[in-house]
KOLFIVEX-892820 format. One record per residue: chain; residue number from 0; residue in one letter; x, y, z of N, C-alpha, C in turn. Coordinates in steps of 0.05 Angstrom, whole numbers. Each point is the difference from the previous one (the first is absolute). Example, Ala and Ser with C-alpha at 12.3 -4.5 7.8 and 13.67 -1.06 7.14 Angstrom:
cadena	num	residuo	n_px	n_py	n_pz	ca_px	ca_py	ca_pz	c_px	c_py	c_pz
A	0	a	264	-114	156	-18	24	0	18	24	0
A	1	s	-7	21	-14	16	24	1	-15	22	14
//
This chain:
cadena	num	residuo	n_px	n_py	n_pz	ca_px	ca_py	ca_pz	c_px	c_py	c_pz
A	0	x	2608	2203	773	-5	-17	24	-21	14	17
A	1	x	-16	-21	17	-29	9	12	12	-9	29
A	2	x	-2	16	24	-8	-12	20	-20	10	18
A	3	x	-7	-16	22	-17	9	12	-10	33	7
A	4	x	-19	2	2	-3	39	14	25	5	14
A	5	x	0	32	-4	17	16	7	-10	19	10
A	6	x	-3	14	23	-17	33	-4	9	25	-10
A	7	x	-14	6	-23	5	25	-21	-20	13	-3
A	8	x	8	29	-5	-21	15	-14	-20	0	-9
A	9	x	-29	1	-14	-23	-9	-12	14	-9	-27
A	10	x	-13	-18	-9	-1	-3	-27	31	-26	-9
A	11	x	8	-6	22	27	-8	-2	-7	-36	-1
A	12	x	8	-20	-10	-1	-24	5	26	-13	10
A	13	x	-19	-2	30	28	-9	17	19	-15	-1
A	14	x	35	1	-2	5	-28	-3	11	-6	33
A	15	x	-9	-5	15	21	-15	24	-18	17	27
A	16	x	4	-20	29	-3	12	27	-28	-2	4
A	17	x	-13	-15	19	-26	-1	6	-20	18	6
A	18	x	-19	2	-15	-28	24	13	-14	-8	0
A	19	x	-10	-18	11	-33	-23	2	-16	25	9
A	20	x	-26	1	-13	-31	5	10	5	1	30
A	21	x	-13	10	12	-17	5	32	-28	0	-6
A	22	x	-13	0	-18	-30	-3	-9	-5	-7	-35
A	23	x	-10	-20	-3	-9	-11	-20	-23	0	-12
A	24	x	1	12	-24	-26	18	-12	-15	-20	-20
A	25	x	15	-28	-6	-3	-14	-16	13	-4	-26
A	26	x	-10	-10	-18	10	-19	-26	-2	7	-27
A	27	x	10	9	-11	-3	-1	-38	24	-11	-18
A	28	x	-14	-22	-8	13	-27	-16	21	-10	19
A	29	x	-9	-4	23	4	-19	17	30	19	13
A	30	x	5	27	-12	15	12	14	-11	18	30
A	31	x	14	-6	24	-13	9	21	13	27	4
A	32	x	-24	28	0	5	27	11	0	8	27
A	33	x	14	12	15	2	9	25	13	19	13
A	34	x	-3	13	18	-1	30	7	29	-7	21
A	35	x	14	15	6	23	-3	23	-12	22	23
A	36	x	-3	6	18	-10	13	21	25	27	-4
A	37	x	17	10	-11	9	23	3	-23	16	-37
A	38	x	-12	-17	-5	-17	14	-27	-13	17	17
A	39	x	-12	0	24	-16	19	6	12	18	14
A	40	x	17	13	7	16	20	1	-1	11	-21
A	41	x	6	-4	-22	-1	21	-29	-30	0	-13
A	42	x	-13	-18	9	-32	2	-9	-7	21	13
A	43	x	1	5	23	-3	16	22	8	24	-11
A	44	x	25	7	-2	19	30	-8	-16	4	-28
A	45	x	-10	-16	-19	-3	10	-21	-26	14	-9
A	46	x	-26	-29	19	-23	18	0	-9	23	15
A	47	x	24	15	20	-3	13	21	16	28	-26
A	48	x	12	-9	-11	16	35	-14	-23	-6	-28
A	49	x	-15	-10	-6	-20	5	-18	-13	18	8
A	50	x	-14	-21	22	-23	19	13	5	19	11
A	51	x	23	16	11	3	25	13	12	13	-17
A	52	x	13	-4	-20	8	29	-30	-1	-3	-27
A	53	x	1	-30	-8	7	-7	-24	-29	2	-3
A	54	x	-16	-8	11	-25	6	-28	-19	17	10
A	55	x	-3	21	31	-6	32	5	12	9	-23
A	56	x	23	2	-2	14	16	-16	-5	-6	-39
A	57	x	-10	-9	4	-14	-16	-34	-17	7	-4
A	58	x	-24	-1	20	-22	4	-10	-18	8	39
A	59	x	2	31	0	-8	14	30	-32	-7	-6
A	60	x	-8	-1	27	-30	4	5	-18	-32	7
A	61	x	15	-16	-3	-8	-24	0	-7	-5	47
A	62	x	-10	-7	9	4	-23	23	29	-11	10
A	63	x	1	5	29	24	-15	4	-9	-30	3
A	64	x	-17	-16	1	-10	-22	-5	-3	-5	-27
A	65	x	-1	9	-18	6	-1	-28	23	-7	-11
A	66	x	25	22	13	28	2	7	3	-25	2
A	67	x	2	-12	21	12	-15	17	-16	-36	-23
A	68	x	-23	9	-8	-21	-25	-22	28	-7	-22
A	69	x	2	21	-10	21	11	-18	35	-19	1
A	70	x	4	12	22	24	-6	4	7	-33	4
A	71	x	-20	-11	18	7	-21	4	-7	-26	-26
A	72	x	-28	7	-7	-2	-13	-32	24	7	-22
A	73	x	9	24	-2	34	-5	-12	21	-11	4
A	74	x	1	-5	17	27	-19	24	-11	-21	-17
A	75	x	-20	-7	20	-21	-33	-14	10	-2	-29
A	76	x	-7	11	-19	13	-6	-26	23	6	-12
A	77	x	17	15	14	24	3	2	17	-34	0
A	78	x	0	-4	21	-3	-25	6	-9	-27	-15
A	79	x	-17	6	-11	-8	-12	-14	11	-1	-31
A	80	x	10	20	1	11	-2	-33	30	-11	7
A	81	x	9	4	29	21	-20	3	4	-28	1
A	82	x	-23	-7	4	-15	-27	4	7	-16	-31
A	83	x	-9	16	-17	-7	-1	-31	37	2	-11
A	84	x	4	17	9	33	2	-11	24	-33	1
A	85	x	-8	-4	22	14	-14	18	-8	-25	-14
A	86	x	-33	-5	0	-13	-20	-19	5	-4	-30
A	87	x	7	28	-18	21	-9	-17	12	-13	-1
A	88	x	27	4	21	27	-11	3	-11	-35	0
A	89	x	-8	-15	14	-10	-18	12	-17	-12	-16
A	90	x	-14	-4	-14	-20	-5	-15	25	-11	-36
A	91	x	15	28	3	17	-9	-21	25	-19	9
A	92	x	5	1	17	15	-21	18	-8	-26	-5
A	93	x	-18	-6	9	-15	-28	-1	3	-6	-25
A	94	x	-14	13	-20	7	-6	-21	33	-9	-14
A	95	x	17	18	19	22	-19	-7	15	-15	8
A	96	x	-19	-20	14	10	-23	15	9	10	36
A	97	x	-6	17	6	15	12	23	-22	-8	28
A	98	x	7	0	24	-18	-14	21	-4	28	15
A	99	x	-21	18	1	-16	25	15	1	-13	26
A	100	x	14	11	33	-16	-8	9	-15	30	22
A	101	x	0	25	-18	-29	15	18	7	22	-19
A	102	x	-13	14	14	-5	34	-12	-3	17	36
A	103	x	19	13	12	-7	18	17	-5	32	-5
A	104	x	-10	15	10	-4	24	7	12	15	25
A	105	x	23	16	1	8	-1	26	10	36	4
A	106	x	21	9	10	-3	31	7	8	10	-30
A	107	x	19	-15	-10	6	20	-26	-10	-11	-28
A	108	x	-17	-8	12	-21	-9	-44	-9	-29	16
A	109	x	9	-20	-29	-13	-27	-10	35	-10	-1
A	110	x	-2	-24	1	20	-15	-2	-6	-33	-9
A	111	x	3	-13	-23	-9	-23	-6	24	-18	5
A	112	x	1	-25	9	20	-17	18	3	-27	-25
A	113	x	16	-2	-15	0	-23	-15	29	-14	15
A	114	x	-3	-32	-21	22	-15	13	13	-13	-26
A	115	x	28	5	0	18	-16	-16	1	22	-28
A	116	x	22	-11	-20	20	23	-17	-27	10	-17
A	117	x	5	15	-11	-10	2	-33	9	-18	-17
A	118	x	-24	-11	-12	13	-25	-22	19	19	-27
A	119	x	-1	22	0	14	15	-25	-5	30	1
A	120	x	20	13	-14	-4	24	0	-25	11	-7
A	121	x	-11	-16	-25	-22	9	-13	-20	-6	21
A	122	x	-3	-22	24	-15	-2	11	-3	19	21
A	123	x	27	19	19	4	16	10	-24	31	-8
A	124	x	12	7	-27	-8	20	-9	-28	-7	-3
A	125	x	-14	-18	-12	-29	-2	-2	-17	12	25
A	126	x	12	-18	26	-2	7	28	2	26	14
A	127	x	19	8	-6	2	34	9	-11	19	-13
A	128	x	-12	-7	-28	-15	22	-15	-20	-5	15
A	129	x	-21	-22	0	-24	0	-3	-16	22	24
A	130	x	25	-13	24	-17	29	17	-2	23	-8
A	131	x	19	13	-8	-4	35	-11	-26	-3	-16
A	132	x	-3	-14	-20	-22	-4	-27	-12	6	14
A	133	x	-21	-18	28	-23	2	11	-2	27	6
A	134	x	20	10	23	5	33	0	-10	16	-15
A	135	x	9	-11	-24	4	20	-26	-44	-1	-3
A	136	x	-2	-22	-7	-28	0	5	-21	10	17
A	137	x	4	-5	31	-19	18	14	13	29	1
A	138	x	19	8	-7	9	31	-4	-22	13	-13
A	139	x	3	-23	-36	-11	20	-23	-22	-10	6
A	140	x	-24	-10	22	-21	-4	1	-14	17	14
A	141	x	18	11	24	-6	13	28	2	35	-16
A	142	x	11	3	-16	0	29	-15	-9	-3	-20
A	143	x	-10	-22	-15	-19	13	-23	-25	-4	19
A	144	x	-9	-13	19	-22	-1	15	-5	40	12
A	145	x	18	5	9	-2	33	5	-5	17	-13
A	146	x	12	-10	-28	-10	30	-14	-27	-7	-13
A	147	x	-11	-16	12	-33	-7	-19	-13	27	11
A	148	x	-14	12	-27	-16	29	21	-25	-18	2
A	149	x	-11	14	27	-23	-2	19	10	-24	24
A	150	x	21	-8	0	-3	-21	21	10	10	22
A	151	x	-25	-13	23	-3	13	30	42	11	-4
A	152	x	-6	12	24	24	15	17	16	-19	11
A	153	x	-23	-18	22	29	-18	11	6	-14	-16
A	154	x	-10	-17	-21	11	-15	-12	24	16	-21
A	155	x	6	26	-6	12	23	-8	30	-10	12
A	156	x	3	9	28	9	1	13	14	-28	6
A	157	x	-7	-16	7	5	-26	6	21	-18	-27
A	158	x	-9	4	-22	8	-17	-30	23	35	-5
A	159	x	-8	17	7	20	24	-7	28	-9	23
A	160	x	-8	-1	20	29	-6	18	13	-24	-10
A	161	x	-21	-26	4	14	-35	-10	15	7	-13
A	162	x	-6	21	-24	8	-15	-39	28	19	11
A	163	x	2	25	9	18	15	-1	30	-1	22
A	164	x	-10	-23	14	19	-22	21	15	-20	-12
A	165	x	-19	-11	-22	-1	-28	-14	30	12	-15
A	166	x	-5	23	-17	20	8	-12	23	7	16
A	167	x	3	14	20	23	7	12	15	-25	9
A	168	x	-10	-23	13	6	-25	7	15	-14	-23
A	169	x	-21	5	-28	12	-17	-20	25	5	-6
A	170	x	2	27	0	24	4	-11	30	-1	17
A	171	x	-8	12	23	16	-17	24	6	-23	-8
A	172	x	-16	-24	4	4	-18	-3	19	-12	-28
A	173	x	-7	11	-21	17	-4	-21	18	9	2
A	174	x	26	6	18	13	17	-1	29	-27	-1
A	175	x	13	-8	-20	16	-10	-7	24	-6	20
A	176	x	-7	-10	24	3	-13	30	-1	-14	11
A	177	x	16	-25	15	-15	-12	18	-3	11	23
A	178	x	-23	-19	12	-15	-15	-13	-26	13	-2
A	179	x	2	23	-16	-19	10	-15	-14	-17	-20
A	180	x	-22	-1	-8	-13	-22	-24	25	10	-34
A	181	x	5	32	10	13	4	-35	31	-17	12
A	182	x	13	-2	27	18	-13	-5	1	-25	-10
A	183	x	-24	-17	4	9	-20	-6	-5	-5	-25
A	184	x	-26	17	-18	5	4	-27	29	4	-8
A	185	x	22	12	9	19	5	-13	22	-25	10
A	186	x	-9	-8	18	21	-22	8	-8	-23	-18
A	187	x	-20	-11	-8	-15	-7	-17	19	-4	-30
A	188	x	1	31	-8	10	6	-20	20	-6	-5
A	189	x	16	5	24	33	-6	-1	7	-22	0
A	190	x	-18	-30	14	2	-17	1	-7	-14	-26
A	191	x	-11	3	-10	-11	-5	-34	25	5	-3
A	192	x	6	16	-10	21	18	-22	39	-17	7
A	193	x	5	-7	29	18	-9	13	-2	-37	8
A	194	x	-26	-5	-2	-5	-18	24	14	-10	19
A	195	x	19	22	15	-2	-5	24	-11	19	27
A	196	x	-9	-8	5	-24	5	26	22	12	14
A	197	x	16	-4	26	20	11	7	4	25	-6
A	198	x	6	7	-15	12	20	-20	-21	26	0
A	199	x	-16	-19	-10	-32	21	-9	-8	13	34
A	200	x	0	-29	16	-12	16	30	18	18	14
A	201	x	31	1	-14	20	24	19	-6	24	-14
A	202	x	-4	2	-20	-3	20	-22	-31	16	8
A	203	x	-23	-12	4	-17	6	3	-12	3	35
A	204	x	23	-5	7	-3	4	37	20	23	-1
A	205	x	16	3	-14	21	27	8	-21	20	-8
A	206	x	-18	6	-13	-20	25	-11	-16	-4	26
A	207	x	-11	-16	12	-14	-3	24	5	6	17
A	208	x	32	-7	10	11	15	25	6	29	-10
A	209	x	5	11	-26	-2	28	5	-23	17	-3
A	210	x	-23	-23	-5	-23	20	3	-17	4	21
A	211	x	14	-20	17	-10	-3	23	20	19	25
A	212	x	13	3	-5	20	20	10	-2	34	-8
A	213	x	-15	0	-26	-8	33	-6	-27	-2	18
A	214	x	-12	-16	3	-23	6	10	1	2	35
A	215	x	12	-12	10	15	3	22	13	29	9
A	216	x	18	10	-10	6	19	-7	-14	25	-5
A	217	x	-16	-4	-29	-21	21	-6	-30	-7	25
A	218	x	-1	-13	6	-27	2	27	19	15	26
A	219	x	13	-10	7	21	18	20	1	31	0
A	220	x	4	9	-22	0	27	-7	-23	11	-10
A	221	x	-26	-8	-4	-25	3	7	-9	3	20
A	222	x	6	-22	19	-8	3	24	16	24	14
A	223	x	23	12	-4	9	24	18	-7	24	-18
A	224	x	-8	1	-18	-16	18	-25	-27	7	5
A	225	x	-16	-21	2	-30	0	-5	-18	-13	32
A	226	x	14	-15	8	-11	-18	25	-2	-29	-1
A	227	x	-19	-10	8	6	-30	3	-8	-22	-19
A	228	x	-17	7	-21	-1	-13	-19	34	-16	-13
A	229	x	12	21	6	21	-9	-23	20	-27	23
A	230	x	-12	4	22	7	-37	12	-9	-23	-8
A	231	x	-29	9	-13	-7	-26	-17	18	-13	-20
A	232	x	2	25	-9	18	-2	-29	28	-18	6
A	233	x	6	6	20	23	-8	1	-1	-29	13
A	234	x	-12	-2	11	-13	-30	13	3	-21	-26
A	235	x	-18	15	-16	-3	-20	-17	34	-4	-20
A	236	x	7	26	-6	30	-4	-5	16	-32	6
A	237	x	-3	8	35	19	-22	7	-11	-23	5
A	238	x	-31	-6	-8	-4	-26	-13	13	-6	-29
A	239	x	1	8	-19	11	13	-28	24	-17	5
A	240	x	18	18	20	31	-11	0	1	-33	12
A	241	x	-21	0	21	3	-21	8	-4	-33	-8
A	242	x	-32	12	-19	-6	-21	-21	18	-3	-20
A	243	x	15	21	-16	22	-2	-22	20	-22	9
A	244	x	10	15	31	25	-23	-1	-4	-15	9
A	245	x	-23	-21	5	-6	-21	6	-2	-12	-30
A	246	x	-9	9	-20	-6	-1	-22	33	-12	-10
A	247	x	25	19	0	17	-7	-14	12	-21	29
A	248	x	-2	-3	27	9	-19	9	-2	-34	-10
A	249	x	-38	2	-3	-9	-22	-8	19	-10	-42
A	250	x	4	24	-11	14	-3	-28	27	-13	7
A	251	x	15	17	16	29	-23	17	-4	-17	3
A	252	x	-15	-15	15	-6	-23	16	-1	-26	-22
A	253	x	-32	13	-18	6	-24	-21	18	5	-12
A	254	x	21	19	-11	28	-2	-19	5	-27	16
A	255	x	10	5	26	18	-22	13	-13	-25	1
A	256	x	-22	1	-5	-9	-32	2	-14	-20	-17
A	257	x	19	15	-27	-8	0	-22	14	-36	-1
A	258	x	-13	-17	-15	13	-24	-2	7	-9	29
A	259	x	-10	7	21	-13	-25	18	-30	-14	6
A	260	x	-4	-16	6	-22	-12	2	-8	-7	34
A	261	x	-24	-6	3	-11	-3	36	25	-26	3
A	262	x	2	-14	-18	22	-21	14	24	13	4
A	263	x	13	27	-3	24	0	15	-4	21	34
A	264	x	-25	-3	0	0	19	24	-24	-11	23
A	265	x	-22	-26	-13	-4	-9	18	11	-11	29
A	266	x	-19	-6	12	11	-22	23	-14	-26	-6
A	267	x	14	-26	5	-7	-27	-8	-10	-1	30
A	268	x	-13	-19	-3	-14	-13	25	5	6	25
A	269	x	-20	28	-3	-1	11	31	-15	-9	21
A	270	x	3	18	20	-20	-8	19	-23	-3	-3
A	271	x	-8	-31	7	-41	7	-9	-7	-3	34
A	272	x	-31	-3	-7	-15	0	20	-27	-12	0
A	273	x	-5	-26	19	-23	-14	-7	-15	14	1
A	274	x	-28	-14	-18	-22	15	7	-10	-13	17
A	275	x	-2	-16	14	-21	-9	25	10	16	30
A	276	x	26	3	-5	15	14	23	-20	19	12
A	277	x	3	11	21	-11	32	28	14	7	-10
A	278	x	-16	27	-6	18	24	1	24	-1	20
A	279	x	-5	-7	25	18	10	12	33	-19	3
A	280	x	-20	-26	-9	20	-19	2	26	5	-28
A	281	x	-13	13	-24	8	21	-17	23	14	10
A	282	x	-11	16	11	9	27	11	34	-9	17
A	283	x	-11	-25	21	27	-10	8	17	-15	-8
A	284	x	-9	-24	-18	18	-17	-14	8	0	-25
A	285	x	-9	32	-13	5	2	-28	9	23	-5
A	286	x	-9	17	13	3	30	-2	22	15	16
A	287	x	-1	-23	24	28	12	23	25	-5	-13
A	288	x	9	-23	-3	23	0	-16	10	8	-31
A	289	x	-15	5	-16	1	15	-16	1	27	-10
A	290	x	-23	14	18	-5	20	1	-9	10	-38
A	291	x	-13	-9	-16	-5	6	-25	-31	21	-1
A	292	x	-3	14	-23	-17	12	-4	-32	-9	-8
A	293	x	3	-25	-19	-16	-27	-7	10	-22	-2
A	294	x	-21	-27	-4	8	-20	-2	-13	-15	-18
A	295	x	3	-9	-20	-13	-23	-15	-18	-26	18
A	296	x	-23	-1	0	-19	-22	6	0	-24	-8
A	297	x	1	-21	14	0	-24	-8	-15	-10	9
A	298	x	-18	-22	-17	-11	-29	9	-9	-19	-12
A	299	x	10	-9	16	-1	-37	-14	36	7	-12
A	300	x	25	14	-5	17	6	-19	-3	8	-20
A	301	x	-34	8	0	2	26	-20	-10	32	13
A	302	x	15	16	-20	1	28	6	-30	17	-5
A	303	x	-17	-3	26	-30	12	-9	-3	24	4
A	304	x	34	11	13	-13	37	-3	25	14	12
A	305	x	-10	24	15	21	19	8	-6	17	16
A	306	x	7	-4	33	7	12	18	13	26	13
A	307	x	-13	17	6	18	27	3	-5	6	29
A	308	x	22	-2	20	8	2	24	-25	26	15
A	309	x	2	15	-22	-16	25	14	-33	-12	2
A	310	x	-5	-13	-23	-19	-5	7	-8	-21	28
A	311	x	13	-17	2	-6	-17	23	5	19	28
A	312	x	17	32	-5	4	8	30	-28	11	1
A	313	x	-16	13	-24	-19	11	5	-20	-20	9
A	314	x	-3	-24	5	-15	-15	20	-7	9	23
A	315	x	-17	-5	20	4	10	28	10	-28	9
A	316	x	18	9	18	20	-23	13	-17	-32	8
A	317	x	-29	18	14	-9	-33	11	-14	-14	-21
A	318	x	5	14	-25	-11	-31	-20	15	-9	-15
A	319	x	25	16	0	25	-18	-18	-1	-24	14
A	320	x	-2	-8	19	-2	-40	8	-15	-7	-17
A	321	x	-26	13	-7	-21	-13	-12	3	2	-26
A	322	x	2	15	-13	12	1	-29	23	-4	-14
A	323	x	-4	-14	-19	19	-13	-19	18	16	-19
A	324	x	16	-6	-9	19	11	-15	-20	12	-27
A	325	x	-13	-28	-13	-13	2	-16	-30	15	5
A	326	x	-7	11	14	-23	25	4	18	24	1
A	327	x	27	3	1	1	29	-4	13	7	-24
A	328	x	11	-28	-17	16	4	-21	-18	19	-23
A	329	x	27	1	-26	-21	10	-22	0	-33	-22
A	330	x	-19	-2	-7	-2	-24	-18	23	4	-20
A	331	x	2	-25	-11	22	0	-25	-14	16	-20
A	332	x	-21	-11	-7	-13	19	-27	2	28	4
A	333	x	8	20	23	-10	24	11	25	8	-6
A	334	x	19	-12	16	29	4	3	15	13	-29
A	335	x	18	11	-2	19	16	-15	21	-20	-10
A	336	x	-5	-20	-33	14	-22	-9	14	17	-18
A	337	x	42	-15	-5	-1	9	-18	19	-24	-11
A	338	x	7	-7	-20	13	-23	-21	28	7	10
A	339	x	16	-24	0	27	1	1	5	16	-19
A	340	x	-8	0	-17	20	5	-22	-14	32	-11
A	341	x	-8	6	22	-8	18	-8	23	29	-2
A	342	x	3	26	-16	25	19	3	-12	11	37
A	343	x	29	5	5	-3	18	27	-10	16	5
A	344	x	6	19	-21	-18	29	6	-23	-4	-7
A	345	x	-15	-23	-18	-26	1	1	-17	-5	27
A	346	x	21	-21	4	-7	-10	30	-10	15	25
A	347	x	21	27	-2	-2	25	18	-18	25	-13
A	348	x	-11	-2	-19	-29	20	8	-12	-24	-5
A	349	x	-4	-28	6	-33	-8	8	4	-9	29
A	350	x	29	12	17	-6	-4	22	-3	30	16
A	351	x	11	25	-16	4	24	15	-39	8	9
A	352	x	-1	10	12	-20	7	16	-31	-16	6
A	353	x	16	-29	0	-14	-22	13	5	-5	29
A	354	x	-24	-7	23	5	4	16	16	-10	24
A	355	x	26	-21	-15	18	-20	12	21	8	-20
A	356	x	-2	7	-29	30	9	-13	6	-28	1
A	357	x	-7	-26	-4	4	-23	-7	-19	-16	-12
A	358	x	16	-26	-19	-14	-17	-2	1	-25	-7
A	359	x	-21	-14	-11	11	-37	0	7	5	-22
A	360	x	29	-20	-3	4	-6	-30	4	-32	-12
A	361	x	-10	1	-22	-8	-26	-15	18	-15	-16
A	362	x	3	-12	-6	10	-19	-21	-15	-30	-13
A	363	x	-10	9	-18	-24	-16	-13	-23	-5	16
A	364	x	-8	24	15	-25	-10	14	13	1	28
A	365	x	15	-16	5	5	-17	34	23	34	10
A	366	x	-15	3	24	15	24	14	27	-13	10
A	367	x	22	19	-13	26	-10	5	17	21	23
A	368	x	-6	21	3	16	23	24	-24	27	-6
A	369	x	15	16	10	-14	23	8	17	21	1
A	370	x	-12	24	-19	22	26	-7	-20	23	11
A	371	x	25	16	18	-8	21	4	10	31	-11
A	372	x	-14	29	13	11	15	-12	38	7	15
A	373	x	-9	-19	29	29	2	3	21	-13	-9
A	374	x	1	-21	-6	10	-25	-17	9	31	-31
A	375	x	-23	6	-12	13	7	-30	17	39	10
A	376	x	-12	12	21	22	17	4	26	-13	6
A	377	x	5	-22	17	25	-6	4	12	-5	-23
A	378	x	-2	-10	-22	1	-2	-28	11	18	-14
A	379	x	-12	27	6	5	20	-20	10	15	20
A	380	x	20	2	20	15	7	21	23	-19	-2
A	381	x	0	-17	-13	23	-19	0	9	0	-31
A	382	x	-22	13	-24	17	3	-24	9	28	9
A	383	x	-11	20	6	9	25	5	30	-2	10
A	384	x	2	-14	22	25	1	10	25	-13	-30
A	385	x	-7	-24	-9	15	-4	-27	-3	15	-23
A	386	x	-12	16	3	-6	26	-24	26	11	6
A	387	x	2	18	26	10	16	8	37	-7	4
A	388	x	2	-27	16	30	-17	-6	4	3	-28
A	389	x	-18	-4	-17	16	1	-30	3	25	-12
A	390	x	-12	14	5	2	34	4	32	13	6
A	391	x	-1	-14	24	30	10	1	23	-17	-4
A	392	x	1	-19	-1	19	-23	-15	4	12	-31
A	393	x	-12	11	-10	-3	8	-25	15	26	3
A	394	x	-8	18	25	15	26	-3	28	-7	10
A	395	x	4	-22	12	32	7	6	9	-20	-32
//
């Protein structure tokens, strides 16, 4: 199962929790890249301990404007090979039917944001290799580029650090974990070998939460050992733990909602909202007594889109008179469709880290209700509770 970004470690393909861009760098194969504004905090820390030890200490005698040339062109491709990692993941995604919608850069790596399950294990594993491969590629490019004799110094230096990062990362990263890339190779595996998914993601999130807990742990005692580096370490730890058990939460979730469909957890004919309506006339005759999060668009009695409350507050007050329902809506085509009959849990990662967690749903075309992510938690909070009655009905 795929859902939306999550924020993890470098090298990790997110499943769940929103990290949209703060700056957009642009497009490759129509996938959009973009930076999150905490990337430059660690751009910052990284080309600043280049340039003041990591590469004095490599190679003395050089310019501290050299230094500093140095440091920040490594970041730059540092970065860049995350760019490329990430573009793996994503690139092989598409390929298997899966909907990209970005690539960010943010304090702790790259993070690629897809929407909806893995069509198969085999399609899983395809997906989580391909990033390391690339890895694996500018590694053994960035160090056979170094040992060429006669080539300049900085370029020495520069393809000598990349390739020798590239490696330490890779193998991190393969580290048979979620949501490490090797976890989901192995969840992958398990899911082949079992097919059931469930199963595979508790199994392969229990190695996650304990490796995310040694690291936690082992950075802790670094840090009262050595100094403050080993807070990093542990930072990233309890992303580790935190991505894992989101990892095996989201594996519960679909167990339980296994064999339902958007028709048992929709809502039938909710509240709409004209589109010719004021905002504000909106705001009072549709929104006051309800109080809902969106609303399905209508006109003429058909459904042309979808309304989200926040957006009409972000109006300034004196032109909600003047503006219509339909100038702030999102079009139907834009909007988040999904089939009656579609399964639940598929339902809930192509709605998790969309920016309403709802959407229209269909039946042959003609929009029949509207499912949210609150609608399918209540769902799997209401098998939970009959999980659990039969649980003990069984023990007495």
């Amino acid at each position: 199962m795929r859902v939306e970004e999550r924020r993890y470690p470098r090298g990790t393909t997110s499943p769940g929790g929103p990290l949209h861009s703060t700056v957009t760098l642009g497009r490759v194969r129509g996938i959009e890249l973009g930076i999150h504004w905490t990337w430059l905090i660690v751009f910052v820390l990284i080309a600043w301990s280049l340039a003041a030890s990591v590469f004095p200490d490599a190679e003395p005698g050089l310019s501290d404007g050299e230094y500093w040339a140095l440091g920040v062109g490594a970041t730059a491709l540092f970065f860049g090979s995350l760019l490329l990692h990430e573009l793996g993941h994503a690139v092989v995604a598409q390929r298997e039917g899966m909907a990209i919608d970005g690539i960010t850069l943010w304090l702790f790596g790259g993070v690629a944001r897809f929407r909806g399950m893995f069509p198969s294990a085999g399609a899983e594993f395809r997906i989580a290799i391909a990033g390391p491969l690339v890895t694996l590629a500018v590694a053994g490019l960035c160090l056979g580029l170094s040992a060429v004799p006669g080539v300049p110094v900085t370029v020495e230096l520069l393809a000598g650090w990349l390739g020798g990062v590239s490696v330490a990362l890779l193998v991190f990263n393969l580290l048979p974990a979620l949501p490490l890339d090797g976890g989901r190779v192995l969840r992958s595996a398990l899911w082949a070998r079992s097919g059931d998914f469930s199963a595979a993601t508790r199994r392969a999130g229990a190695l996650g939460e304990f490796f995310g807990r040694f690291l936690i742990f082992g950075g802790l005692a670094l840090f009262i050992l050595a100094g403050p580096g080993g807070l990093w370490l542990a930072l990233i730890g309890w992303f580790v733990l935190s991505a894992a058990q989101a990892e095996m939460a989201i594996g519960v979730a679909y167990e339980l909602l296994a064999g339902l469909s958007v028709a048992d957890a929709m809502v039938r004919h909710p509240a709409s909202a004209p589109a010719g309506l004021t905002l504000q006339r909106f705001l009072d005759d549709v929104f006051a007594p309800t109080h809902y999060a969106a609303y399905p668009v209508v006109d003429d009695n058909e459904t042309v889109g979808l309304v989200a409350v926040g957006d009409v507050l972000a109006v300034p007050a004196d032109q909600r008179y003047e503006q219509t329902v339909g100038d702030a809506m999102v079009p139907r085509a834009d909007a988040v469709t999904v089939d009656i009959d579609t399964p639940l849990a598929q339902a809930a990662t192509d709605l998790i880290g969309t920016s309403l967690g709802r959407g229209l749903v269909t039946d042959a075309g003609a929009v029949v209700g509207l499912v949210s992510l609150t609608d399918i938690a209540h769902e799997v909070e209401r098998r939970e509770r009959h999980a659990s009655t039969d649980r003990v009905s069984v023990g007495y």
